[in-house]
DRENFI-810759 format. One record per residue (C-alpha): residue in one letter; x, z, y. Coordinates in steps of 0.5 Angstrom, whole numbers, padded with zeros to 4 digits, always signed. Each point is the difference from the previous one (the first is absolute). Example, Ala and Ser with C-alpha at 12.3 -4.5 7.8 and 13.67 -1.06 7.14 Angstrom:
BEGIN
a+0025+0016-0009;s+0002-0002+0007;
END
This chain:
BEGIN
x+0047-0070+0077;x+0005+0006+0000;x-0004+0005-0003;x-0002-0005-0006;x+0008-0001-0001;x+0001+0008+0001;x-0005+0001-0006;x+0002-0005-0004;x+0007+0003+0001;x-0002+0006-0002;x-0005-0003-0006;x+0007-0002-0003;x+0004+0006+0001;x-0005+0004-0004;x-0002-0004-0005;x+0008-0001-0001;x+0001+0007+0001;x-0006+0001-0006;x+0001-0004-0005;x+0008+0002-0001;x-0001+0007-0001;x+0003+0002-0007;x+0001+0007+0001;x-0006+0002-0003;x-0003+0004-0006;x+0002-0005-0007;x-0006+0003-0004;x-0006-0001+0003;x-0005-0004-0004;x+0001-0008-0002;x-0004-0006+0002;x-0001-0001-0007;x-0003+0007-0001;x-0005-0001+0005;x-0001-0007-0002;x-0002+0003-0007;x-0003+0005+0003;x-0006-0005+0003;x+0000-0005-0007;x-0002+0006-0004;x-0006+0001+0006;x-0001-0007-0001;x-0001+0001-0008;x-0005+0005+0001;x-0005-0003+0005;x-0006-0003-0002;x-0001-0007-0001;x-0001-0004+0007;x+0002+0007+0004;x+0005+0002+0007;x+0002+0006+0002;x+0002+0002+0007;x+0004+0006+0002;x+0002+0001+0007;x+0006+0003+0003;x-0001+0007+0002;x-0001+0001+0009;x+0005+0003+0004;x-0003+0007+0002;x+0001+0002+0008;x+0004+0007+0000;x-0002+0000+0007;x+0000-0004+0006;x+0005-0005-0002;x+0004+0003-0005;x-0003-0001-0007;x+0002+0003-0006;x+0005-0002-0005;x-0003-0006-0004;x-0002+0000-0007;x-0002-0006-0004;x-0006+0001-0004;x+0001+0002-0008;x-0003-0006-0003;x+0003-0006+0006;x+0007+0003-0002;x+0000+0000-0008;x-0003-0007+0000;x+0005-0003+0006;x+0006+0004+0002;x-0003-0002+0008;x+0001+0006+0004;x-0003-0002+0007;x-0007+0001+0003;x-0005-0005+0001;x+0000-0004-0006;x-0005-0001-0006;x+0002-0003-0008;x-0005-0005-0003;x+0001+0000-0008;x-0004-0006-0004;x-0002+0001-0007;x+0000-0008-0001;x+0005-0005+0004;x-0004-0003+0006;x+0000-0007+0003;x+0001-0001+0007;x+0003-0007+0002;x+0005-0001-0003;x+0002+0007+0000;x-0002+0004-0006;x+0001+0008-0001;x-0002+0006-0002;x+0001+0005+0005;x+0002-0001+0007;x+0003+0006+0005;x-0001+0000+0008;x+0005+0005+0003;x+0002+0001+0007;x+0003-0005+0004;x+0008-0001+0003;x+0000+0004+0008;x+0006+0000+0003;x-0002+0006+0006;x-0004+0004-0006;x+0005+0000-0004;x+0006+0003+0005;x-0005+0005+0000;x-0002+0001-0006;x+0004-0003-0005;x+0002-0006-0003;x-0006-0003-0004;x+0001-0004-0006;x-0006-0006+0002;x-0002-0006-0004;x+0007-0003-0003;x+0002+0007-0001;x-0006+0002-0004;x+0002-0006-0004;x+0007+0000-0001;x+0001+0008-0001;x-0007+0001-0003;x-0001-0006-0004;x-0007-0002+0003;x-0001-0007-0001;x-0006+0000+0004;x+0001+0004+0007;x-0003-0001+0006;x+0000+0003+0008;x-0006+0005+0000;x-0003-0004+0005;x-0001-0005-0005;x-0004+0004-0004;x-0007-0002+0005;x+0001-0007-0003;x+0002+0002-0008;x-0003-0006-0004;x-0003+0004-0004;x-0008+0000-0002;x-0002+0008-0001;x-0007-0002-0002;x+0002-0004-0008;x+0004+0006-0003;x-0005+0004-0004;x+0004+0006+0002;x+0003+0002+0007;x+0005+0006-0001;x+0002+0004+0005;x+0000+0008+0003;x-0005+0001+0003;x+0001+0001+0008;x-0001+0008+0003;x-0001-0003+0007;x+0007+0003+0002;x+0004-0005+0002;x+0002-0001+0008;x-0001-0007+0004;x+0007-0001+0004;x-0005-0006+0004;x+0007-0002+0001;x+0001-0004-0006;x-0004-0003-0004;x+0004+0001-0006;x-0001+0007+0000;x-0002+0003-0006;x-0007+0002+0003;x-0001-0009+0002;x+0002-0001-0008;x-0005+0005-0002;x-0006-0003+0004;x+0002-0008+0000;x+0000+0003-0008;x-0007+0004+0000;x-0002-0007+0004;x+0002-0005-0005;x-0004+0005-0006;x-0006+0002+0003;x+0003+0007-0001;x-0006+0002+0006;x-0005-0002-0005;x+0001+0005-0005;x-0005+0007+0002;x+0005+0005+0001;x-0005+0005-0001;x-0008-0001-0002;x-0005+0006+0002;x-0002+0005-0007;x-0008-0002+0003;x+0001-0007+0000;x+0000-0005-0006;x+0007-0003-0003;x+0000-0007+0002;x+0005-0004-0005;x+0005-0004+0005;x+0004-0006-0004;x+0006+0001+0002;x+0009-0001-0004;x+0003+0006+0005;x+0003+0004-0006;x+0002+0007+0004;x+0002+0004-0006;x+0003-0005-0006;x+0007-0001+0004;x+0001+0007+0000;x-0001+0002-0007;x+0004-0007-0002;x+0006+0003+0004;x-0001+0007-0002;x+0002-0003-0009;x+0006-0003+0004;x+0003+0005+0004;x-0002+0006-0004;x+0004-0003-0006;x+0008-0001+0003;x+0005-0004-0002;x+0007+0001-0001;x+0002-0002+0007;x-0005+0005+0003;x+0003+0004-0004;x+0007+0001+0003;x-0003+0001+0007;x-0005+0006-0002;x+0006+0002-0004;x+0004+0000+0005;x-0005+0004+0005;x-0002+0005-0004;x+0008+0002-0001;x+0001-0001+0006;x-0006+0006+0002;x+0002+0003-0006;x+0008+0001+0004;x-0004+0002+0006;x-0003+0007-0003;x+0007+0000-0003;x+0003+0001+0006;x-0005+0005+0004;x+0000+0004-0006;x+0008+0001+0002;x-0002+0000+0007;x-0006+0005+0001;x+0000+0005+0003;x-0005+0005+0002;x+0002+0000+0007;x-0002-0009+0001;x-0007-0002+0002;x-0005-0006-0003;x+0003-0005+0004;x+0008+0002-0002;x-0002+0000-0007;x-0004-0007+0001;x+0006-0003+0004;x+0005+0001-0005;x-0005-0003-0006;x+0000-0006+0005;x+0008+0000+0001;x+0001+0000-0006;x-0005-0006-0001;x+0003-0004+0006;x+0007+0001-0003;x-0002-0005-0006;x-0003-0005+0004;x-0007+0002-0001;x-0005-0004+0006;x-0005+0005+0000;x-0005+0006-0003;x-0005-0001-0005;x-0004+0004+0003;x+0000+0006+0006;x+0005+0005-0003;x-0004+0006-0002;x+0005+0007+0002;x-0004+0006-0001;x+0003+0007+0000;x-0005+0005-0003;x-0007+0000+0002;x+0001-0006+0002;x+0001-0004-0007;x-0006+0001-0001;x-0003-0005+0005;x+0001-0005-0005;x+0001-0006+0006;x+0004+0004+0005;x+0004-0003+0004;x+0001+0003+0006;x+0006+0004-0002;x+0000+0004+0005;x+0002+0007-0002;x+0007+0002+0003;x+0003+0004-0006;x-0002+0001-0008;x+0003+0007-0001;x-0001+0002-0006;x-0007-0005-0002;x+0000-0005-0005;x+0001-0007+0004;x-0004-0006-0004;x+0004-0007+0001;x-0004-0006-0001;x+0003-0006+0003;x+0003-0007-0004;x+0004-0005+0003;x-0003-0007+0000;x+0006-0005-0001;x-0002-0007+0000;x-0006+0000+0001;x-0001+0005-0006;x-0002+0008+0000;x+0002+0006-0005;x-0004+0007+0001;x+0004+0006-0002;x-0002+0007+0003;x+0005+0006-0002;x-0003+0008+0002;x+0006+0003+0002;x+0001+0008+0003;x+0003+0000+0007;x+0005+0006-0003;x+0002-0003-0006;x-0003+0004-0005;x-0007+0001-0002;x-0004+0006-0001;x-0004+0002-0005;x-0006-0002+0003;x+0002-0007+0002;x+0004+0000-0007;x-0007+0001-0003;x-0003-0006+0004;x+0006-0004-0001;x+0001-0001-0007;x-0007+0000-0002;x+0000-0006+0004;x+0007-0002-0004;x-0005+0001-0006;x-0005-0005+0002;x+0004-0006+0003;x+0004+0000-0007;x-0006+0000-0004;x-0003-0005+0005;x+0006-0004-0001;x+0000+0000-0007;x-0007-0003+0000;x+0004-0006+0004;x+0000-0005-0006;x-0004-0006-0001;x-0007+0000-0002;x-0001+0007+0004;x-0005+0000+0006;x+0002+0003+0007;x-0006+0006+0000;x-0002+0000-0007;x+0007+0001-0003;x+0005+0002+0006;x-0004+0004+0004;x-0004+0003-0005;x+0007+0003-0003;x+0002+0002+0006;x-0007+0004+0002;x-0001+0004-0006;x+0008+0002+0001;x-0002+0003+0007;x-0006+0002-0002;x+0003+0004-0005;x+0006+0002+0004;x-0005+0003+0006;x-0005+0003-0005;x+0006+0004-0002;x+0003+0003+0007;x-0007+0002+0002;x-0001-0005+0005;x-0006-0003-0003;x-0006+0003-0004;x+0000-0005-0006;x+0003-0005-0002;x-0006-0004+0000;x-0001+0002+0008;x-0001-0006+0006;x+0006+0002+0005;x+0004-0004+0005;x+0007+0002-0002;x+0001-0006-0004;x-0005-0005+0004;x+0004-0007+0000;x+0000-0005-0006;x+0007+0000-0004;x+0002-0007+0000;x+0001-0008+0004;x+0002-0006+0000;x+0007-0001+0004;x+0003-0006+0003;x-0002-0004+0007;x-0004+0005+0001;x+0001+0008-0001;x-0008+0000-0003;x+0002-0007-0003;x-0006-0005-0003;x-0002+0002-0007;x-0006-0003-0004;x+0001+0009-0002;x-0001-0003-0008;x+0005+0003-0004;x+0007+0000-0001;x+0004-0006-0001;x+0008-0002-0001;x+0004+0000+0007;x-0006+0003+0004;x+0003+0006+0004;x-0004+0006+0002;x+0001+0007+0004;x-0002+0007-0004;x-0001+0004+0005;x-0004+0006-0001;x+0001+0006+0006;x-0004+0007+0001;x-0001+0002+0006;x-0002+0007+0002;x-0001+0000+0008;x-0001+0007+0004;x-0007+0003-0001;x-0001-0002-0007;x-0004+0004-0004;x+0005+0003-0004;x+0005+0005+0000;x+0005-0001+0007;x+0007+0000-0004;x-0003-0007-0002;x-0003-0003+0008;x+0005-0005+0003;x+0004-0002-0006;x-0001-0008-0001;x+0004-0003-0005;x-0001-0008-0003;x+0005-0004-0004;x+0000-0007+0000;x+0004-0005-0004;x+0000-0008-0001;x-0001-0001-0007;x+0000-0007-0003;x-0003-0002-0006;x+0004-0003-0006;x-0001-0002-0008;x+0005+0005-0001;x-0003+0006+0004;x-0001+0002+0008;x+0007+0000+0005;x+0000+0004+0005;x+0003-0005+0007;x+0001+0007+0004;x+0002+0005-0005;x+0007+0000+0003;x-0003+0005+0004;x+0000+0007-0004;x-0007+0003-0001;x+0001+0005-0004;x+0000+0006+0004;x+0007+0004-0002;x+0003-0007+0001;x-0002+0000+0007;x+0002+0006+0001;x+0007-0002-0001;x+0000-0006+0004;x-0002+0004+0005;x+0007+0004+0000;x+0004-0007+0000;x+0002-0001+0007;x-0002-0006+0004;x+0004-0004+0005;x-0005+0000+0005;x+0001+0008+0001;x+0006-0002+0005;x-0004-0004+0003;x-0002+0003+0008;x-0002-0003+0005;x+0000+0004+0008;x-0006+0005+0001;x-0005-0003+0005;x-0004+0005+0005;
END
């Protein structure tokens, strides 16, 4: 008994404790933007058709520390529900249950006084439904019971599963309990996964969709809205600021790790919650690992530095990559390379117009550029010559993903893209060696409208003679010392 008064004291302080919190972020996005956002899904379905998206996992970092949690893309734009151990059902038509009628229903973690002392508060049913705007919620536990019959849709739209999905077996409310209660209720298991080459293909009845769902959010979320906008805006801008201030801070003296602190500084310093991705900080030879994150070296010296990191506020993510000498100047080789890739990027954003394709119109503008470019310095032997200087694509999509979902067919009003060409000449290259080491990529957010492209980050210079003079203003982080350690 005493302990049932000490939880039930401690419930109502932290449920008190929760919901009065008001010092908060004013712009995060609406309830009616996410209810919006689940109408247009629902408009786009087939007839007689539902769509299940989960929650993403909570991913174990080592023995009891997990990583920081991050919500699925998909579950985020269609909900705003930011917890684990959840799934969304979206009807194409009204169902009928009782006296109950709906067309989606929501299962979410359920209230735990001792959970969320440790972890935090979680919004639980009344939650969800006062600040979310669901109608139809329900405690995750609910979710074995659902009243729904999978087997009359034409079509169960759903991702399909990985098998990565840890089981808690001490909660069967977990995402791992959701996913096999749900593989149950549809026959998932019934499906063959995989049909040997020699044995003959046997049709197997079955309306499990696992592609569909996908291509229906990709027609959303690769076109924004005005209210998406805003927030990319604000990310871009806010990364852009971030190479604005390491251009001042820079010095030749700094390591990888610095330079990825202060970019990160600067983001924390605007409220972002997050990275879009790992920050990528790689001084000379390094820039030409296109993934690098180890950021390891302990100074640039007088090496180029590229400096790939977006800041992701709210959910959504900026790209932005800026090349910058250590020193302050570039040399003549490194000038070479740089503006070549200035060359390309502009002729690629000019081609960021509607009606223009990723790799047919952009890519191709920048690839003939650098083609040329490096034809003419000597570094390969014509300009039809397959090499790997330049070997990623020019373009993405951007938004919840910092790789976001497109159908990849041709530009539309309000989608936004990356331009981003590089040319990377590592250390043993077969060309002459002034060139090996040097690693330049410069990466921009571009929004396509009716009246041309819009650069998101172009706050951040990209001009190599503007560079250079930013690089002389001085940064207030230059007095800012900390005791050295042994």
């Amino acid at each position: 008994m005493k302990n049932n008064i000490i939880f039930s004291v401690l419930f109502c302080l932290i449920a008190n404790l929760g919901f009065s919190q008001t010092d908060l972020p004013t712009d995060y996005l609406s309830s009616d933007f996410h209810k919006d956002r689940r109408e247009s899904l629902r408009k786009s379905m087939p007839e007689n058709s539902v769509a299940i998206i989960f929650a993403n996992p909570v991913r174990n970092r080592a023995n009891d520390v997990d990583y920081i949690y991050h919500q699925d893309p998909n579950f985020q734009y269609l909900t705003g529900y930011k917890e684990p151990n959840s799934v969304l059902l979206i009807f194409s038509e009204d169902q009928v249950n009782g006296d109950n009628n709906f067309n989606e229903l929501i299962y979410v973690q359920k209230r735990d006084a001792s959970k969320e002392m440790w972890y935090g508060r979680r919004l639980g049913v009344d939650g969800v439904s006062q600040k979310l705007g669901f109608s139809d919620v329900y405690n995750g536990e609910d979710f074995k019971n659902i009243p729904v019959d999978f087997s009359k849709f034409d079509k169960v739209m759903f991702k399909n599963f990985r098998n990565d999905v840890r089981d808690s077996k001490r909660n069967d409310a977990d995402l791992y309990s959701l996913i096999e209660q749900f593989k149950t209720k549809v026959s998932y298991e019934s499906i063959p996964s995989a049909i040997p080459a020699d044995e003959k293909i046997v049709e197997v009845e079955t309306n499990i969709d696992v592609k569909t769902l996908t291509t229906l959010m990709a027609s959303l979320r690769e076109i924004k809205t005005k209210d998406e906008l805003v927030l990319l805006k604000k990310a871009c801008e806010i990364s852009a600021v971030g190479q604005i201030e390491m251009m001042k801070a820079m010095t030749p003296a700094m390591s990888e790790a610095e330079i990825q602190g202060i970019h990160e500084f600067v983001y924390k310093k605007y409220g972002v919650e997050y990275e879009g991705y790992p920050s990528i900080v790689g001084a000379g030879n390094n820039g030409c690992v296109l993934h690098y994150i180890d950021n390891s070296k302990m100074s640039a010296g007088k090496e180029m530095v590229l400096m790939d990191l977006g800041a992701e506020y709210h959910g959504y993510t900026a790209d932005v990559t800026r090349t910058i000498p250590a020193n302050g100047k570039f040399n003549t080789e490194q000038r070479a390379i740089y503006d070549l890739v200035y060359a390309a990027q502009e002729a690629g954003i000019a081609k960021t117009v509607i009606g223009s394709h990723m790799r047919k119109d952009i890519d191709k503008a920048g690839r003939d550029i650098i083609n040329q470019g490096l034809f003419d310095l000597g570094i390969i032997e014509s300009v039809d010559q397959k090499h790997l200087y330049f070997p990623h694509g020019t373009s993405h999509h951007i938004g919840l993903d910092v790789h976001d979902l497109s159908n990849r067919g041709l530009l539309q009003e309000n989608m936004i893209i990356t331009v981003e060409p590089g040319i990377y000449i590592p250390e043993g290259s077969d060309c002459d060696e002034k060139w090996w080491g040097i690693a330049v990529r410069i990466e921009d957010c571009i929004l396509v409208t009716k009246d041309g492209p819009v650069n998101f980050s172009g706050m951040a210079p990209r001009k190599a003679s503007e560079i250079e003079e930013v690089m002389k203003e001085q940064s207030i982080l230059n007095a800012f010392s900390l005791p050295v350690l042994d």
